[in-house]
C-alpha positions in Angstrom: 144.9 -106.9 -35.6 146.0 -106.9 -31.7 145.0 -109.8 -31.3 145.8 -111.9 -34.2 149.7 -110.5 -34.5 150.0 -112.1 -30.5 147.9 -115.3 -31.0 149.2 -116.0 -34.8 152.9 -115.4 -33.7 152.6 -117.2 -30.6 151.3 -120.1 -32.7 154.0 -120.6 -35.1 156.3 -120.3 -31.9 154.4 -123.1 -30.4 154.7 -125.1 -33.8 158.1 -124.2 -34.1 159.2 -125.8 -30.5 159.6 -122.9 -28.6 157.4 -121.3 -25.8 156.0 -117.7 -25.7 158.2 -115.5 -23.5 157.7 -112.6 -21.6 160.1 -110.8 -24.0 158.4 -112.2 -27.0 155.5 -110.2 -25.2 156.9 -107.2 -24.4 158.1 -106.7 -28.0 155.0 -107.7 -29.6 152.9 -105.1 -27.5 155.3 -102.5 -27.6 155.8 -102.5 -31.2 151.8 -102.9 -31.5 151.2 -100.2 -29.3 154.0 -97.9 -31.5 152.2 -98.7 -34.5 148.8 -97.4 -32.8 151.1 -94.3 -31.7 152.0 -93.5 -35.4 148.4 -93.3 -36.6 147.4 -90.6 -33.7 150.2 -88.6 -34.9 149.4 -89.0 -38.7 146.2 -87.0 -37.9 147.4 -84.7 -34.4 145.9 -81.4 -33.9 147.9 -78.6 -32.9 145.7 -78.3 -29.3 146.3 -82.6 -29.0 148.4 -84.1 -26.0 150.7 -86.6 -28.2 151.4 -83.8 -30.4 155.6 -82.9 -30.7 155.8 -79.6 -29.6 158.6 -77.3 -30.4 159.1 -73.4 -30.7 159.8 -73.9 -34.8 156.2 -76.0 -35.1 154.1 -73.8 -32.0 155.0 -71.1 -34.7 153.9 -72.5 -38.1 151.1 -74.3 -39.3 152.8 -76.3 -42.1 156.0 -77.0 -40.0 153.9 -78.5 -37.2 151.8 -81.0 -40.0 155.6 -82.1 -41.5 156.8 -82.6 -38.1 154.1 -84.6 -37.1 153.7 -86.5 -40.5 157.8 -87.7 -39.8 157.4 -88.8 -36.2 154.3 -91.1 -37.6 156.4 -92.7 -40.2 159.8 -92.6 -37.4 157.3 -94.4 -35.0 155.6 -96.7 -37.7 159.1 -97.9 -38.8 159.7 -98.8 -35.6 156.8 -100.3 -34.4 157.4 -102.4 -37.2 161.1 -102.8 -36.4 160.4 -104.1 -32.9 157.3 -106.5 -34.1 160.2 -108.3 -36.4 162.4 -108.0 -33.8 160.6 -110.1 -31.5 159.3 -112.4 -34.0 162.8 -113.3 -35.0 163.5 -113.7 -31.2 165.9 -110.9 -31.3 166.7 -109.2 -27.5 163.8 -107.2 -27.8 163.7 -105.5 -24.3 166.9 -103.2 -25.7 165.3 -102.7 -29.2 162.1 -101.7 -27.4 164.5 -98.8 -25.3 166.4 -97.8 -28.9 162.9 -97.4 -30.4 161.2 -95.4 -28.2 164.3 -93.0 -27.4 164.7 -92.8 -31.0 161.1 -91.9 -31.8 161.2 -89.3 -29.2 164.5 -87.5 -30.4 163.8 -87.9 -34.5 161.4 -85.4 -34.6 162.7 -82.7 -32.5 166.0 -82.8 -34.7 163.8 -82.5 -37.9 161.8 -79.6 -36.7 164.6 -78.3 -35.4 166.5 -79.0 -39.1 163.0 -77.8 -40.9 162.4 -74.6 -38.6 166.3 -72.8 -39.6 165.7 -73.2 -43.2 
C-alpha cells in the first residue's frame, strides 16, 4: 500500500503537469506512516511503548482499551486527512504539525473526560 499510494499519486501528478514535491512527500509519508500508527494503537497492550498513558487508564482496564481504540480512529482520521491533503496539493507541512499535535492531545482529553465520570 506504501508504495502504491506514493507511486500512483505521483503519477497522476506527472499526468496532470505538475512535478512531485518534497511537500507532496512529506504529506504522503506522514499521513502513511499515521495511518500505520492507528493500527498499533487499535491493538496496544497496557505494558506497549505507543501506548497513551494516563493515571485514569494506568488504573482501569476498560478505560485504557476505549482510550486507545479513540486515538486509533483520531490518528486514522488524520492520516487520512493529511494523505488528501497532499493529494489536493494543500500546504501540507502545517496540516502535518495540526495532525500530529492533535493526535497527541485528543486522547489525553478523552481519558481525562472518560476517567471523571
Amino acid at each position: 500500500p506504501v508504495i502504491s499510494v506514493i507511486f500512483v499519486s505521483g503519477y497522476i501528478l506527472q499526468c496532470a503537469g505538475q512535478e512531485l514535491t518534497s511537500i507532496f512527500l512529506l504529506g504522503t509519508l506522514v499521513g502513511l506512516g499515521m495511518l500505520v500508527m492507528g493500527s498499533v494503537l487499535w491493538d496496544c497492550k497496557k505494558d506497549s511503548r505507543f501506548a497513551f498513558h494516563t493515571s485514569a487508564t494506568d488504573s482501569s482496564d476498560e478505560l485504557f482499551r476505549a482510550t486507545q481504540r479513540f486515538a486509533a480512529w483520531v490518528w486514522y482520521a488524520a492520516g487520512l486527512a493529511l494523505l488528501a491533503c497532499a493529494m489536493l496539493d494543500f500546504n501540507s507541512q502545517w496540516a502535518a504539525i495540526i495532525a500530529l499535535l492533535l493526535c497527541m492531545a485528543a486522547p489525553s482529553f478523552y481519558a481525562r473526560g472518560k476517567g471523571g465520570e
